[in-house]
N, C-alpha and C positions, 0 to 999 in steps of 0.2 A: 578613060574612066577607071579601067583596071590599076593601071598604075597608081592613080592619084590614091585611090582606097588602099594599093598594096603600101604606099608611102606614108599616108595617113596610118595603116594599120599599127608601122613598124616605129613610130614615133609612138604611140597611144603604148605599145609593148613595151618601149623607154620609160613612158611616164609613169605607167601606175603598174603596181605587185596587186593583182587584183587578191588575189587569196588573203594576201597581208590588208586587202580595204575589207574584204568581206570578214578576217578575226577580229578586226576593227570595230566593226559595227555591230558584233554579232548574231548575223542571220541565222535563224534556226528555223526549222520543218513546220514550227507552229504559228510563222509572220507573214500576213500578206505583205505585199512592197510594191510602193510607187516607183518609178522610174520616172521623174517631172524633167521635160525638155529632155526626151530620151533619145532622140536621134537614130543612128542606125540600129538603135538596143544594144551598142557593144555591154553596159554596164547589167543591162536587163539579163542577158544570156549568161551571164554569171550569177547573175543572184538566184537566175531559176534552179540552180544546182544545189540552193542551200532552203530555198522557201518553200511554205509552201502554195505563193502564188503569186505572179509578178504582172504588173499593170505598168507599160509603156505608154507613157503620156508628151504628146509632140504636136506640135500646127503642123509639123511636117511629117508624120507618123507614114503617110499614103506609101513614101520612098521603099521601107523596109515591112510594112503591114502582113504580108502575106506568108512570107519567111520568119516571123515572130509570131507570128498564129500557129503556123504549124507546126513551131518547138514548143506552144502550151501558154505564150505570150499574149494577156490581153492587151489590146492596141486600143487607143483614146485618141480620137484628133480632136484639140482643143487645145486654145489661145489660154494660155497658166493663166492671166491676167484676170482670168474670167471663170475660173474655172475652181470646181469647189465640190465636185460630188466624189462620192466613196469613204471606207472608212481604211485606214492601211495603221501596222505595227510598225515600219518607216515608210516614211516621203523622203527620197534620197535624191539629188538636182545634184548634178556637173557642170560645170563651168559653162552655169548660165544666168548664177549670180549678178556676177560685174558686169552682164550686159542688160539687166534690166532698167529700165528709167524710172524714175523716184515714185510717181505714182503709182506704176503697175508692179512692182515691188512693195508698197503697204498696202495693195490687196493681194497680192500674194501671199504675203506674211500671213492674212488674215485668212485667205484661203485656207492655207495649209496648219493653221492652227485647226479650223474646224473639218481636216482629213484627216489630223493625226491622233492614232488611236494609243502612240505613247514617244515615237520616236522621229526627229526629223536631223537627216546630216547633208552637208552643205561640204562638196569638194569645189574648191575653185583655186586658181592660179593666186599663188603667193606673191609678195609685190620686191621680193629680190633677185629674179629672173629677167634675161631678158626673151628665155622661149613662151609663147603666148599670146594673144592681146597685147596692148597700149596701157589699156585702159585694169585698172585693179580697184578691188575691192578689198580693204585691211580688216584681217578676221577680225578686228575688233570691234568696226564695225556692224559685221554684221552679228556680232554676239550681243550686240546693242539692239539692231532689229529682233533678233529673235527673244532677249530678256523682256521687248516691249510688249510682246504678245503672248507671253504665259511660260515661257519655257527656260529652263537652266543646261548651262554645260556641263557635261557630263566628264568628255575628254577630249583632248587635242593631236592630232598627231599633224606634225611639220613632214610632207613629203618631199624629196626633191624639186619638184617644179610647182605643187600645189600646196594647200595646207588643206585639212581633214576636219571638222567640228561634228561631234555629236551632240545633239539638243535632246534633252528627256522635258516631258508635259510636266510644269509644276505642282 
């Protein structure tokens, strides 16, 4: 188990310049922030450094619950699919995009339209890699889901292995 997290860690360290995701998005002291499909909170425990409150949202939140409680991390276990309560300055999701299936993806959208109180960004794997998933989702697609439910692009940033969109509320 150690290993595989120290392995996982040390990829995750490859992939993303979190500092450069968070001047990206700009989180400041006055935003709450969703973490949607947040997993072990790697992405939450940085953002708690710039917000001022961060909500880890997982089916599988139970894993790391205790250890994000006690850095200040509110923990949600709940199926995104289905899930719809709070109000947040971003809803931020990790490459959990390109694994949702068609339906529980336009209630998502819809979800997350009525949790966002102005910002929603979407990091997932780019479809010119071969590190990742199989399977991709082409950011222009989902610039297409997210234009369907109220919201415009703001900025893009192309990272190495993923690609970055920020949506602002129309």
């Amino acid at each position: 188990m150690f290993r595989e997290r120290m392995h996982h860690g040390m990829m995750r360290e490859r992939a993303y310049n979190l500092k450069e995701i968070v001047d990206f998005l700009g989180i400041n002291k006055d935003w709450d922030v969703a973490d949607l499909g947040a997993g072990d909170g790697y992405f939450s425990k940085e953002f708690l450094k710039y917000a001022r409150s961060v909500t880890a949202i997982d089916i599988d939140i139970d894993c790391c619950s205790d250890e994000l409680k006690e850095m200040g991390i509110k923990t949600i276990k709940a199926d995104l699919c289905k899930y719809s309560e709070g109000k947040y300055h971003l809803l931020f999701m990790a490459n959990v995009y390109h694994g949702l299936r068609r339906s529980c993806r336009e209630s998502i959208l819809n979800n997350m339209a009525k949790m966002s109180l102005k910002y929603i960004a979407i990091l997932d794997f780019n479809e010119k890699r071969l590190f990742g998933p199989p399977f991709r989702v082409k950011k222009e697609e989902v610039i297409d889901d997210f234009l369907s439910v109220g919201f415009k692009v703001v900025k893009i940033k192309d990272l190495e292995f993923h690609y970055l969109i920020l949506f602002e509320k129309s």
